[in-house]
Phi, psi and omega in degrees: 000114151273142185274115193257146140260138180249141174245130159278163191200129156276149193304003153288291200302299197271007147273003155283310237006062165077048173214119203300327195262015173283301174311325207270293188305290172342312163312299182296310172329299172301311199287320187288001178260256195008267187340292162330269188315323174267354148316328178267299181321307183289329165291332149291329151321296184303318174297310190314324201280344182260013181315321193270030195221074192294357167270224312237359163191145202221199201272327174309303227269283169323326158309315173297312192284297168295332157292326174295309175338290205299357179265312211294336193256324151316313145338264181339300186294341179275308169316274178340306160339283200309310223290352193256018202059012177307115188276347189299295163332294198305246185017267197333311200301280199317311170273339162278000179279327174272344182278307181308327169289302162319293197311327192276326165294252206348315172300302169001277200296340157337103174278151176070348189289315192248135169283169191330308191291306184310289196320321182310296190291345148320301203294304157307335180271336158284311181294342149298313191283336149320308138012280191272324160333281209298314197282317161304342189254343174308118205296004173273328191295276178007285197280009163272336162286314175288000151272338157349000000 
C-alpha cells in the first residue's frame, strides 16, 4: 500500500517550474495591472458620474475611457495567461505594455483634447504600465523564461 501526497500550487509556481523569481515579478506584475485596471474603472465612474458636464467629458473623454478600461483588463487577463506559463501570452504582454505607454504619452502630450483630469489619471495608468513595461522586459524575467 502506498501512501499518495497532493501538493496545491498556484498557477504562478507551476509556470516557474522551479524557478522562484519568475513568480515573484509575475506577482509584482499582476498588482501593478491591478492598479492600472483600477485606475481606469474609477475614471470611467467619474465619466459616468460627469456626463452632463460637456467641458470636462465630451464624446473623446468617453471613447477615451473605455479603451483604456477595456486594454487594462486584457492587459490584466493576458498577464494571468503569461504568468501560467503562456509564452504567446508573455510576448503580447512584453509588447503591449511598450505600445500602451508610448500611446498614454501622446494622449498625455496632446494639447487641448483631453482635460486636466483625464491627463492625470492617463498619467498614473502610464506610469503603472511603465512598471510593467520595465519588469516584463527586464533581463531577469527575459532570462528566466528563456531557461525555461
Amino acid at each position: 500500500m502506498t501512501t499518495q501526497t497532493t501538493t496545491t500550487t498556484n498557477s504562478t509556481e507551476h509556470a516557474t517550474s522551479g524557478q522562484p523569481g519568475t513568480a515573484a515579478v509575475f506577482h509584482k506584475i499582476q498588482l501593478l495591472l491591478g492598479g492600472y485596471l483600477g485606475v481606469s474603472v474609477l475614471a470611467l465612474v467619474a465619466i459616468v458620474l460627469m456626463r452632463n458636464h460637456t467641458a470636462e467629458v465630451n464624446s473623446t473623454v468617453w471613447g477615451q475611457g473605455i479603451v483604456v478600461a477595456a486594454s487594462a483588463l486584457g492587459a490584466f487577463m493576458i498577464a494571468l495567461r503569461a504568468a501560467r506559463g503562456s509564452r504567446s501570452a508573455y510576448r503580447r504582454l512584453r509588447i503591449l505594455s511598450v505600445v500602451v505607454v508610448a500611446a498614454i504619452a501622446v494622449k498625455i502630450a496632446l494639447p487641448g483634447v483631453f482635460p486636466l483630469w483625464v491627463k492625470a489619471e492617463l498619467g498614473v495608468a502610464g506610469l503603472l504600465m511603465l512598471g510593467v513595461a520595465v519588469l516584463v522586459n527586464g533581463s531577469q524575467l527575459r532570462s528566466l523564461r528563456a531557461a525555461k
